[in-house]
VOFIZA-702963 format. One record per residue: residue in one letter; x, y, z of N, C-alpha, C in turn. Coordinates in steps of 0.1 Angstrom, whole numbers, padded with zeros to 4 digits, always signed. Example, Ala and Ser with C-alpha at 12.3 -4.5 7.8 and 13.67 -1.06 7.14 Angstrom:
% VOFIZA-702963
a+0132-0057+0078+0123-0045+0078+0132-0033+0078
s+0128-0022+0071+0137-0011+0071+0129+0000+0079
//
This chain:
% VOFIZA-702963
x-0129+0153-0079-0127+0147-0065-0122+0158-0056
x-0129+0155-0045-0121+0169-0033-0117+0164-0022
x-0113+0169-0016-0100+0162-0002-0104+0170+0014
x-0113+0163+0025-0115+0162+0035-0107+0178+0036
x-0090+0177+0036-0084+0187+0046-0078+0200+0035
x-0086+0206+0035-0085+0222+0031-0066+0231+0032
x-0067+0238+0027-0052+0243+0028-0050+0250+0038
x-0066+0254+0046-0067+0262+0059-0064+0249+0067
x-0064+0238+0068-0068+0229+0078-0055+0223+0078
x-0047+0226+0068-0033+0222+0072-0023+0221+0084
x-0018+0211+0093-0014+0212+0105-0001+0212+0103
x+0008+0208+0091+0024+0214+0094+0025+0227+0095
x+0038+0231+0099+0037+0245+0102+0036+0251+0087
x+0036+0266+0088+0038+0269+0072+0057+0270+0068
x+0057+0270+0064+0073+0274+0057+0073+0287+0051
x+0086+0298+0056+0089+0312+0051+0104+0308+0045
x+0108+0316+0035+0120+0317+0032+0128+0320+0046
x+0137+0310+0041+0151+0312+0056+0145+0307+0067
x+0131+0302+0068+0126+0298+0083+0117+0285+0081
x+0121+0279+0074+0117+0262+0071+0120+0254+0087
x+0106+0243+0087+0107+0243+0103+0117+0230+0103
x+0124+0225+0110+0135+0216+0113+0125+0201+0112
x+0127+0193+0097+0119+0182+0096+0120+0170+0108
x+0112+0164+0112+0103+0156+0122+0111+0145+0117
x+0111+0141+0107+0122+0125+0101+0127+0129+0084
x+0135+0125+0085+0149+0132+0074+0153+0118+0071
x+0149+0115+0054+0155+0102+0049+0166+0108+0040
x+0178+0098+0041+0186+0103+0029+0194+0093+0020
x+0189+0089+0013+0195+0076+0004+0190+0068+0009
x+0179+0066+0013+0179+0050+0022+0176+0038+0010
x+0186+0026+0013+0187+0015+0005+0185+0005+0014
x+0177-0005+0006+0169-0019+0014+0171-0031+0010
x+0181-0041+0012+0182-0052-0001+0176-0063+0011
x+0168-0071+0002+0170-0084+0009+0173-0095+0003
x+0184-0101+0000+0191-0107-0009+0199-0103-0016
x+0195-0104-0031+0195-0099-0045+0183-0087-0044
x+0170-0088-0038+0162-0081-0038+0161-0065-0032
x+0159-0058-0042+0162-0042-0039+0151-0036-0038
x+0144-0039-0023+0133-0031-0020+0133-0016-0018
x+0141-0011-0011+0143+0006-0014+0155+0009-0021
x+0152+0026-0028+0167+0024-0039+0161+0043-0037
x+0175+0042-0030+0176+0055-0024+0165+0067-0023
x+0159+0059-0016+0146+0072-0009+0153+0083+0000
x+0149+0092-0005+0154+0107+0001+0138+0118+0001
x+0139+0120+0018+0128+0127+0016+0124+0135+0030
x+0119+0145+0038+0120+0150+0048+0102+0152+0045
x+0103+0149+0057+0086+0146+0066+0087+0154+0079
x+0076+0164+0079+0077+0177+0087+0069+0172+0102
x+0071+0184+0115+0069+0181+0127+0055+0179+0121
x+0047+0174+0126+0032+0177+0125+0020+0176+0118
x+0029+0166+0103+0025+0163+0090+0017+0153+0095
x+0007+0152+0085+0000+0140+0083+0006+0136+0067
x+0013+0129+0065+0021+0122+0059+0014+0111+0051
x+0013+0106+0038+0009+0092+0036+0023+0085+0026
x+0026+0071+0026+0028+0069+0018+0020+0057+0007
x+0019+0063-0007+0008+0056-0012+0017+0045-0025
x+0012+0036-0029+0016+0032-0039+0010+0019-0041
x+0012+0006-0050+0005-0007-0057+0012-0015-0042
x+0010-0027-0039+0016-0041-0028+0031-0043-0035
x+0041-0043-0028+0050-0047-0028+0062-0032-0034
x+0054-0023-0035+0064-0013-0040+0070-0008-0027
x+0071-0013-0020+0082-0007-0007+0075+0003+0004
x+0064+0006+0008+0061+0016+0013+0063+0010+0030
x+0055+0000+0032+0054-0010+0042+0069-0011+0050
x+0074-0015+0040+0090-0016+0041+0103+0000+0048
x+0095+0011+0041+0102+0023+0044+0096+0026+0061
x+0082+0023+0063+0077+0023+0074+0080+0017+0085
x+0086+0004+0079+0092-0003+0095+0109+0002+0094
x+0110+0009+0084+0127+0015+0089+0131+0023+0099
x+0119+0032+0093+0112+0044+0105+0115+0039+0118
x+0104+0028+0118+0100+0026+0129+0115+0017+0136
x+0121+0012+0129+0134-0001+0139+0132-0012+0135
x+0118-0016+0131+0117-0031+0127+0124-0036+0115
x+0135-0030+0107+0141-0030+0096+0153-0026+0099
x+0168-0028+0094+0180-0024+0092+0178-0020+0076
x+0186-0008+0076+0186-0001+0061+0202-0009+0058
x+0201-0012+0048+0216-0015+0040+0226-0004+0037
x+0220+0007+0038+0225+0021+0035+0220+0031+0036
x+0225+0046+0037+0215+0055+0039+0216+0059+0053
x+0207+0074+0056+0204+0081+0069+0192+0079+0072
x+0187+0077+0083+0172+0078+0090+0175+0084+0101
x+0171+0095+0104+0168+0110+0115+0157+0109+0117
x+0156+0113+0131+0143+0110+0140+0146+0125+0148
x+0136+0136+0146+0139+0152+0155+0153+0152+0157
x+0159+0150+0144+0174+0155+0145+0187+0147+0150
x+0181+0132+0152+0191+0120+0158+0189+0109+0146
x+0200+0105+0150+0204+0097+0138+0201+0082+0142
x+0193+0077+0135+0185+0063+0144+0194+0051+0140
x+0209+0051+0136+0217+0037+0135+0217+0033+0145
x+0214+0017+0145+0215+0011+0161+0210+0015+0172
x+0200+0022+0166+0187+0029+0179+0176+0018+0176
x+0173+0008+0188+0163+0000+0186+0153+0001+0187
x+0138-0003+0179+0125+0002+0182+0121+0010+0194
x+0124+0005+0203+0117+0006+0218+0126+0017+0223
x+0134+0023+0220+0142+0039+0220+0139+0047+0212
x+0133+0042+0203+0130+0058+0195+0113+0061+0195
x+0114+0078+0188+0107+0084+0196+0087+0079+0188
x+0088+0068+0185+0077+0064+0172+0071+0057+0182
x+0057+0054+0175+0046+0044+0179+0043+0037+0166
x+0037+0024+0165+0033+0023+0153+0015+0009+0156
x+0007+0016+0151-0008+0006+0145-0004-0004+0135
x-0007-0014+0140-0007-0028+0131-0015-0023+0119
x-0019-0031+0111-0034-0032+0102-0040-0046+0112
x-0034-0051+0117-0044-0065+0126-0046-0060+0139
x-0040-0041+0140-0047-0040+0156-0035-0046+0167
x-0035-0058+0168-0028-0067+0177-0032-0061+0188
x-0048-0062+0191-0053-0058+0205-0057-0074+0209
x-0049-0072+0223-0050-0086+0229-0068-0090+0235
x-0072-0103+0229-0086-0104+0233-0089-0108+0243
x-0079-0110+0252-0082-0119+0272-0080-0106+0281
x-0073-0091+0274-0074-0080+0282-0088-0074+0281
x-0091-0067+0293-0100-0056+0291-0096-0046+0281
x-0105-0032+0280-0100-0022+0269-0089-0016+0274
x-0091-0014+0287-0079-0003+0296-0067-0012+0299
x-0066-0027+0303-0056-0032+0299-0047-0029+0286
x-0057-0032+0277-0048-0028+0267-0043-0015+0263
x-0047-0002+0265-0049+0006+0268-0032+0009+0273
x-0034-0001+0288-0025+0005+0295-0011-0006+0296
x-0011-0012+0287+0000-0026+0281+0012-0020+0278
x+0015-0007+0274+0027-0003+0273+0034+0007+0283
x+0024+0011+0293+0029+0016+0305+0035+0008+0314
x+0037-0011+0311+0038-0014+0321+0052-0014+0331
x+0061-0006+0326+0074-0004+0331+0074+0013+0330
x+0064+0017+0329+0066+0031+0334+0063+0034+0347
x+0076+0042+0354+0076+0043+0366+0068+0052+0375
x+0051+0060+0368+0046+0067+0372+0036+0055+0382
x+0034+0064+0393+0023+0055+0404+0008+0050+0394
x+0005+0041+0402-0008+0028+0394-0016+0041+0394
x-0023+0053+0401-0032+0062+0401-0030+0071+0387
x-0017+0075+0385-0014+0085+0373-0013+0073+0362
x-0009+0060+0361-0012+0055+0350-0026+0052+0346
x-0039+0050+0357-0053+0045+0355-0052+0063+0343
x-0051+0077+0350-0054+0089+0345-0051+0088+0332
x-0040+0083+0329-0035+0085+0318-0040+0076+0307
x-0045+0067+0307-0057+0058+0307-0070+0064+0299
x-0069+0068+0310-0086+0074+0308-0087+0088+0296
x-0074+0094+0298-0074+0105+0289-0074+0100+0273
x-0063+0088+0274-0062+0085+0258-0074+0080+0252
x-0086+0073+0263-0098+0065+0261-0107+0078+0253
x-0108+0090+0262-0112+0103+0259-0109+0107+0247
x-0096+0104+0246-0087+0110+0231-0094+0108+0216
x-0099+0092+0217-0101+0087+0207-0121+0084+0207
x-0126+0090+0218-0137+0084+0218-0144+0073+0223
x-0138+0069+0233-0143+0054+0246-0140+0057+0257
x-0146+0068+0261-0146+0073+0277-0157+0063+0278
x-0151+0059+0288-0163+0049+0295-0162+0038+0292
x-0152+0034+0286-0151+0018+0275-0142+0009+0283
x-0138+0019+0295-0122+0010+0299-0126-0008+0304
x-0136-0005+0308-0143-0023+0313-0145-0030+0305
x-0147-0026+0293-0153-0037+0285-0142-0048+0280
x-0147-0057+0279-0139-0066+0272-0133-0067+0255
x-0121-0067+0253-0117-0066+0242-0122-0071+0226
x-0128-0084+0236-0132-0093+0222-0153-0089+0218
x-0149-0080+0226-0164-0076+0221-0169-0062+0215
x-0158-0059+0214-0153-0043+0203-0154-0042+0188
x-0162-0038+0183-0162-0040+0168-0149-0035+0162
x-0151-0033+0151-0139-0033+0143-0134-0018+0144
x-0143-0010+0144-0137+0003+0143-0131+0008+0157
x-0140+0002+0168-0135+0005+0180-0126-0003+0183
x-0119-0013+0182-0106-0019+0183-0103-0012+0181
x-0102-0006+0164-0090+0004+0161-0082+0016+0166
x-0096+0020+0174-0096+0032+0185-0088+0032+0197
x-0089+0019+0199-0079+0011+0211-0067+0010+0210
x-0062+0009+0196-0051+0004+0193-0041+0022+0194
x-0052+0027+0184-0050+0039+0187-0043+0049+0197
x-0054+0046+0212-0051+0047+0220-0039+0041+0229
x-0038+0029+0225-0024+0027+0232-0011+0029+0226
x-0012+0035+0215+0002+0038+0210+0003+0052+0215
x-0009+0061+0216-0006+0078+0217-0006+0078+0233
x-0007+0069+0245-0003+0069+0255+0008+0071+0260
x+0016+0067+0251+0034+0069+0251+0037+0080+0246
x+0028+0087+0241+0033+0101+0236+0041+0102+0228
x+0042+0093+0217+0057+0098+0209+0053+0107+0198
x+0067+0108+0191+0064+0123+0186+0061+0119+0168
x+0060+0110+0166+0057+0106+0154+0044+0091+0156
x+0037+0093+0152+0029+0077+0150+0029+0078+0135
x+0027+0056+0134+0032+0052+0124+0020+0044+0122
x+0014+0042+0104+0001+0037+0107+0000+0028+0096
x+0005+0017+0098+0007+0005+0083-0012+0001+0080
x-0018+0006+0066-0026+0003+0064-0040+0001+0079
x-0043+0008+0089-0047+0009+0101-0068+0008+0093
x-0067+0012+0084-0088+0009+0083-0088-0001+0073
x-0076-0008+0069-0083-0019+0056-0090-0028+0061
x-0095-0034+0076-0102-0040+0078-0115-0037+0082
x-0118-0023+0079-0129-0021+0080-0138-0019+0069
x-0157-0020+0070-0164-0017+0057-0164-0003+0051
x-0166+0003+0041-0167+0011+0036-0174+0023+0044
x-0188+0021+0050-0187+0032+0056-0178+0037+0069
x-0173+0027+0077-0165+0027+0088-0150+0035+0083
x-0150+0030+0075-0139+0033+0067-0136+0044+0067
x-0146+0055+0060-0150+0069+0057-0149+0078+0071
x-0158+0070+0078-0158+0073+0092-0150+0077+0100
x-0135+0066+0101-0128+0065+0111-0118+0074+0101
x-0115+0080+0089-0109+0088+0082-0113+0099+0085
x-0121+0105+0087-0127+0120+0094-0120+0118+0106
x-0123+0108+0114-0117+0109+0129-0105+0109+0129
x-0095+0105+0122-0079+0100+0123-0079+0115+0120
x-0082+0124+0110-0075+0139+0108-0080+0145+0118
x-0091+0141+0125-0097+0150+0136-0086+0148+0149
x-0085+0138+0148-0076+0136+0163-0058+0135+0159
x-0050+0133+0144-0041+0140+0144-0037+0157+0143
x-0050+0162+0140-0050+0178+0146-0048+0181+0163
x-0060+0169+0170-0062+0173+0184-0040+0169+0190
x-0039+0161+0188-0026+0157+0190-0016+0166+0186
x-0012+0167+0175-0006+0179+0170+0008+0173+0165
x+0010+0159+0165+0020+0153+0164+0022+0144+0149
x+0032+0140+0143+0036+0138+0132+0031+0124+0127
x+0019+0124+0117+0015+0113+0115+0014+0106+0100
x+0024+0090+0101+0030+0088+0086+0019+0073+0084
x+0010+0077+0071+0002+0064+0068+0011+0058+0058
x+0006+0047+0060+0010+0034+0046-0004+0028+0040
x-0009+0035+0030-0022+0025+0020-0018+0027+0009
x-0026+0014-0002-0028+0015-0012-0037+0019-0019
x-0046+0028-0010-0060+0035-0012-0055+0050-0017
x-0059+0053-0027-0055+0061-0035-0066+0078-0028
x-0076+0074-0024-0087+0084-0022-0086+0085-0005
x-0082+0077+0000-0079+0074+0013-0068+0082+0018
x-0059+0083+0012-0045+0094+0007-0048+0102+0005
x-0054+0113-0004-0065+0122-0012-0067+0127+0001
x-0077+0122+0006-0088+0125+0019-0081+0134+0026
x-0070+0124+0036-0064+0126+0046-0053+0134+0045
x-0044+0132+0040-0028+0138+0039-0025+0155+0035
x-0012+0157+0045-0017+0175+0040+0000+0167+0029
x+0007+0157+0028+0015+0154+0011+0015+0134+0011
x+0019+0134+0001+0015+0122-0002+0025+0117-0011
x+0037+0106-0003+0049+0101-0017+0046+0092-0023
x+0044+0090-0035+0036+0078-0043+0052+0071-0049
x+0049+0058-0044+0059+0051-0045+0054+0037-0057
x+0063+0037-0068+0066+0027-0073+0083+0017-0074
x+0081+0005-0070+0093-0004-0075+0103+0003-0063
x+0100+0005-0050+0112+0010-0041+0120+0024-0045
x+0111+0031-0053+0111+0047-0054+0100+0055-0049
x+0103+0063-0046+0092+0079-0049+0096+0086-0063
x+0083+0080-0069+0079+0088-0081+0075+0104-0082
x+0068+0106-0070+0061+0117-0067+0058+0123-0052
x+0061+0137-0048+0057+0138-0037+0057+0151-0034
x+0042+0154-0033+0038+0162-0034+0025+0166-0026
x+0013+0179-0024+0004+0182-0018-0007+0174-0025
x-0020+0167-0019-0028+0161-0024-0030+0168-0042
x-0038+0179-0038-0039+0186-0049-0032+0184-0061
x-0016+0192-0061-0011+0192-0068-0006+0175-0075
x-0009+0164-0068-0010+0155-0073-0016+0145-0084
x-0030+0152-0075-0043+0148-0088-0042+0158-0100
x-0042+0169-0093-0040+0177-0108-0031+0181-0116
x-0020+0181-0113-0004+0182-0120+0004+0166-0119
x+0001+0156-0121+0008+0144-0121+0025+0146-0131
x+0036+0143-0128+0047+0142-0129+0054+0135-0136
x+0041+0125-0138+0047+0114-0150+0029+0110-0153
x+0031+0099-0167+0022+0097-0170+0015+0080-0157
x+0026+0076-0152+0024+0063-0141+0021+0069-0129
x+0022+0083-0122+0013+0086-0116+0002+0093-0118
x-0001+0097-0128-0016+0103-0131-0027+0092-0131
x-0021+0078-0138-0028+0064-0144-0030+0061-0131
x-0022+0062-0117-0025+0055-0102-0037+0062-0093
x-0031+0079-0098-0040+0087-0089-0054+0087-0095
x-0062+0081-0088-0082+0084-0092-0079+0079-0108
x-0092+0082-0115-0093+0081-0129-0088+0093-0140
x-0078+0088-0148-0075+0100-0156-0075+0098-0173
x-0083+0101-0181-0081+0102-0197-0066+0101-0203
x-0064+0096-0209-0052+0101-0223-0054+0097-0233
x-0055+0112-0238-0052+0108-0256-0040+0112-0261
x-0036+0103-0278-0028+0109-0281-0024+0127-0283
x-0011+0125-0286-0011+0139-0290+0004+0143-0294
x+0009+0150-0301+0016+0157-0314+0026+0171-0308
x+0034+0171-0303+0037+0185-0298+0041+0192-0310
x+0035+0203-0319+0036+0208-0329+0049+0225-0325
x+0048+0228-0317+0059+0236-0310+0058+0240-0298
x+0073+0248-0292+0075+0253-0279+0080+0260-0279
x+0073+0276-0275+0079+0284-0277+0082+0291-0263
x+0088+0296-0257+0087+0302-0244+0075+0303-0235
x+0075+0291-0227+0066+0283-0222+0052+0279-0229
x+0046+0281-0242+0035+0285-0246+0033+0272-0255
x+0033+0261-0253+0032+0245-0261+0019+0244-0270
x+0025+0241-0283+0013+0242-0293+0013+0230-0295
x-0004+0223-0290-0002+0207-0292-0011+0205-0301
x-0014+0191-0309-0019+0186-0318-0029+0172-0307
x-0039+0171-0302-0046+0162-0295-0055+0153-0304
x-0061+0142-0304-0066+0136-0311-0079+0137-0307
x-0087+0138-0314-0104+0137-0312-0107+0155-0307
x-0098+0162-0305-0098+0176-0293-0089+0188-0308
x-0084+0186-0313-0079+0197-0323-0067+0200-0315
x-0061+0216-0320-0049+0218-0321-0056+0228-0311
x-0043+0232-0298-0048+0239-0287-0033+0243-0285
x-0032+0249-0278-0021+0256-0267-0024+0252-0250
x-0013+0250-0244-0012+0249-0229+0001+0259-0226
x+0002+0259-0211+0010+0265-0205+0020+0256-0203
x+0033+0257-0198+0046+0247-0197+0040+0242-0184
x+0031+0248-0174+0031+0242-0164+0023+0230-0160
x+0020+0228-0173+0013+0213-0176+0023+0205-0182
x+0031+0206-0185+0035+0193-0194+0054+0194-0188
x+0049+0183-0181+0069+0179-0175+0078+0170-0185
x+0079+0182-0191+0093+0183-0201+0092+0176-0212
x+0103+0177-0221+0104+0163-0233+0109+0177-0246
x+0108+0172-0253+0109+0180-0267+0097+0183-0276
x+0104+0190-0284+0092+0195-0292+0094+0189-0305
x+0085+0181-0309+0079+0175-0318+0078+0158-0315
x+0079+0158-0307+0079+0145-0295+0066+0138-0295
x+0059+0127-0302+0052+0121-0298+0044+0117-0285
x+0035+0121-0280+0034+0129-0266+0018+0121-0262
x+0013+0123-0251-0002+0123-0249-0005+0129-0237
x-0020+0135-0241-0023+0145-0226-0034+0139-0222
x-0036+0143-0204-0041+0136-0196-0056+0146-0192
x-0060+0143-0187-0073+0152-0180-0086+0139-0174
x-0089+0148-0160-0096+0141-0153-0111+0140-0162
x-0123+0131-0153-0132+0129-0161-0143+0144-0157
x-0143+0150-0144-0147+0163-0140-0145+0174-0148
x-0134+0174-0157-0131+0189-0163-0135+0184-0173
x-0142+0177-0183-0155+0177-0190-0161+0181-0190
x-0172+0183-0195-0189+0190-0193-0196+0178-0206
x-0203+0174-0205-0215+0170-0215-0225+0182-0214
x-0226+0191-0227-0236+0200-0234-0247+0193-0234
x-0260+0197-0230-0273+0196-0230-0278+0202-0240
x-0292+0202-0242-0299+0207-0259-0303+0223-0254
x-0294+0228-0261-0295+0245-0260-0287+0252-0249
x-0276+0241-0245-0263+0246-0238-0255+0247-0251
x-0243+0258-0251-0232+0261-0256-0220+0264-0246
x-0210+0260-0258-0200+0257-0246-0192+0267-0243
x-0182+0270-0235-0179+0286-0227-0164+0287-0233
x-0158+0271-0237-0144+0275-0245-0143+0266-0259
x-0135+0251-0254-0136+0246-0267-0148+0234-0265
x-0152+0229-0278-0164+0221-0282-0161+0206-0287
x-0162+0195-0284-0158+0180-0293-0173+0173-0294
x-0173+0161-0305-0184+0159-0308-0182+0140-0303
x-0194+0138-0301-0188+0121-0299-0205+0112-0299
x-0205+0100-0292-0212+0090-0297-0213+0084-0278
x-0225+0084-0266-0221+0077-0254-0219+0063-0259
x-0208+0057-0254-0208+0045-0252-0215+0033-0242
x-0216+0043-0228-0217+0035-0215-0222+0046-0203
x-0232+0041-0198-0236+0046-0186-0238+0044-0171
x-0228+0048-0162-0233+0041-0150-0240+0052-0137
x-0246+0047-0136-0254+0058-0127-0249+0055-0114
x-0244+0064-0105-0240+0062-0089-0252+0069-0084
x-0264+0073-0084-0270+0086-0076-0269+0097-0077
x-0258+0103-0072-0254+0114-0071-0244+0122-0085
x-0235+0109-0090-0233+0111-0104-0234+0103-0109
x-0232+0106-0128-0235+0094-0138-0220+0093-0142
x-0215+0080-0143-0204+0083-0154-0207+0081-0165
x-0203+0086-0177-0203+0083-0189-0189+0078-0197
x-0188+0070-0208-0182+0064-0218-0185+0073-0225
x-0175+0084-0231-0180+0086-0246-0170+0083-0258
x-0170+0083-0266-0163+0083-0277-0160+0093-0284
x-0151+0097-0283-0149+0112-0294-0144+0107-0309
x-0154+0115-0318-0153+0112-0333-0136+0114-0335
x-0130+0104-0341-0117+0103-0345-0107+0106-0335
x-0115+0088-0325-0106+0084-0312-0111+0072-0310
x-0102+0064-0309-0104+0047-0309-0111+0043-0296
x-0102+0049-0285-0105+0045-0269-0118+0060-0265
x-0129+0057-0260-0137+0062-0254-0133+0072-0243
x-0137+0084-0239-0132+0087-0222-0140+0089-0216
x-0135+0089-0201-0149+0089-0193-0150+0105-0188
x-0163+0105-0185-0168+0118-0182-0180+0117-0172
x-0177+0123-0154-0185+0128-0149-0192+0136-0146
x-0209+0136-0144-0213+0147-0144-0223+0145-0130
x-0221+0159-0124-0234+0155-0113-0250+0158-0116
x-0255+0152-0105-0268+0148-0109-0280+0159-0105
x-0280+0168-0108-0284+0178-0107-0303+0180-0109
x-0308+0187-0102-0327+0186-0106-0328+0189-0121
x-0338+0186-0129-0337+0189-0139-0323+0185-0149
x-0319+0178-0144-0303+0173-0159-0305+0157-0161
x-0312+0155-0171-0314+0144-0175-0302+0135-0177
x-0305+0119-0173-0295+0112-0175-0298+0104-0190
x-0284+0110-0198-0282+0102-0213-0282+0088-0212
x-0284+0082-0228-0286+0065-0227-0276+0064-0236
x-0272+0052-0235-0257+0045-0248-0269+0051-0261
x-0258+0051-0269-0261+0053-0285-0260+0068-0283
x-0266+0075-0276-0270+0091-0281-0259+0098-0285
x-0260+0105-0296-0250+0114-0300-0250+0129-0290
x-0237+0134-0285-0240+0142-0279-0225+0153-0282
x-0224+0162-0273-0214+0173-0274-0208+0176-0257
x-0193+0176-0262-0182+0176-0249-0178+0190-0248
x-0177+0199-0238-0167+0209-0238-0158+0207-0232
x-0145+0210-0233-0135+0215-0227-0126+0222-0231
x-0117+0223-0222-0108+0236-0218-0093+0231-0220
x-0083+0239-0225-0070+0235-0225-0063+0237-0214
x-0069+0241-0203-0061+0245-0190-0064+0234-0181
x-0075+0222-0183-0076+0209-0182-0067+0201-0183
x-0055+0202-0193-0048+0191-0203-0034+0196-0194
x-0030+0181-0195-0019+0175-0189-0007+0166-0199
x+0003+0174-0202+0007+0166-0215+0021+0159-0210
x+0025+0149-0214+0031+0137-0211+0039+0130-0223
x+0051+0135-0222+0059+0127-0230+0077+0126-0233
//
């Protein structure tokens, strides 16, 4: 799997020793009860000027929740929330320096587009000529120059969203806040309006924090991503180093599709882990796969279904070799997935391969051969 925004394409500043840039919103302990109910349990976390920010996790693990704290629509029970270095107790939505996109939009359908557009200027004290301008720029901003006439209820879905868009970044604030903002759209729109949101939080240049439970959606977009379970951050880290170094075995299982087999830690010797894997033989990894535990610890390692290879007839493999049985085949076009079974392994794993001219697609039953690599494996225990 690969991610829309490159490490060149990165929009927070970079970080030097001694010159870390002064974070955009600063959580510290934040605690959330509602009742007996302990929706956040001390989130601590600093979100940079200029981030594209997501928080990801399953419905109900708090993310939703941390986002309207941000934003004012919530009192924390406890804990610091800093906004560019001010401390937001008893600072009410409509003072601080946030915007925030519904997921319903809440574009009114009796305004025109530029009404809506222009719905939160209406107590700003600039003349009706500098508010139409201002107007027209954010219309520009997002892609509906020329849209300001139309009528609201005749905007498809992605261009609502554009709207909505646009009237939050007309205020200019220094952070937008974006609770689930494409779940109502179809899959290709979806894709779509995800190229455009990183395209225009570059053009903006301003700090932007998602809430989905789209796991690839996160992936895509985000230059980090806190994966939140049960009113924690489990994890929070660069897309990358997410999918590929997971921190526990409950975020690797969340992030995309990931294998585990058992596995045996047979020793540890100065960073150099000598594991026992099942269906895979006895291998070596580096410590920088396997977050912590002991040695001789009943353990299991992870690996995506891409760092596989299925061997073809008169391919050999370039490190190590496993032998197995396909189970299951699903063809997407572009790739096949496969089910395989590896001889002396109960549960099958999956393995993608692209679809290349000339690379035949296998059928269930066929016996075939896996390679991989121990620099693949992710060990967990």
């Amino acid at each position: 799997m690969t991610t829309a925004k490159s490490t060149a394409d990165k929009t927070a500043p970079a970080e030097s020793a001694g010159n870390a840039p002064k974070p955009m919103i600063e959580l510290k302990d934040v605690h959330k009860y509602y009742g007996d109910y302990h929706a956040l349990r001390g989130i601590t976390a600093d979100i940079r000027p200029g981030e594209f920010f997501s928080l990801l996790g399953p419905s109900g693990c708090g993310k939703t929740t941390l986002l309207r704290t941000i934003a004012g629509f919530e009192d924390i029970t406890s804990g610091v929330v800093m906004i560019d270095g001010k401390h937001m107790e008893d600072v009410p939505p409509n003072l601080r320096p946030t915007n925030m996109v519904f997921q319903s939009y809440a574009i009114f359908p009796h305004l025109t587009v530029e009404q809506n557009v222009a719905f939160g200027l209406r107590r700003d004290p600039r003349s009706a000529q500098d508010k139409a301008k201002a107007v027209e720029e954010a219309l520009a901003m997002v892609g509906l120059k020329g849209y300001g006439k139309r009528a609201a209820h005749a905007l498809s879905g992605g261009q609502r969203q554009r709207v909505a868009l646009a009237r939050a970044l007309i205020l200019k604030p220094k952070v937008l806040l974006l609770d689930e903002p494409l779940s109502a759209l179809d899959k290709k729109m979806r894709e779509n309006m995800q190229v455009e949101l990183i395209k225009l939080q570059r053009q903006v240049g301003i700090t932007f924090i998602l809430v989905t439970h789209d796991q690839e959606e996160a992936l895509v977009m985000s230059d980090r991503i806190a994966v939140m379970f049960e009113g924690e951050i489990a994890q929070l880290d660069d897309p990358e180093t997410l999918y590929r170094l997971p921190k526990s075995r409950r975020v690797a299982d969340f992030i995309g599709h990931m294998n585990f087999l058992p596995a045996r830690v047979v020793s540890d010797v100065k960073g150099q882990i000598d594991v026992e894997v099942q269906g895979l033989g006895r291998c070596h990894i580096d410590a920088k796969q396997a977050p912590g535990g002991d040695s001789g610890a009943e353990a299991s390692v992870g690996f995506r279904p891409e760092t596989l290879t299925i061997l073809y007839d008169g391919q050999s493999a370039t490190d190590r070799e496993a032998a197995g049985s396909i189970e299951e085949v699903v063809y997407y076009g572009d790739m096949t997935y496969y089910d395989v079974k590896l001889d002396g392994v109960d549960e099958p794993v999956r393995i993608s391969m692209r679809n290349v001219p000339g690379r035949p697609v296998l059928d269930r039953g066929e016996r075939t051969r896996v390679a991989w690599s121990p620099t693949a494996l992710v060990l967990f225990r």
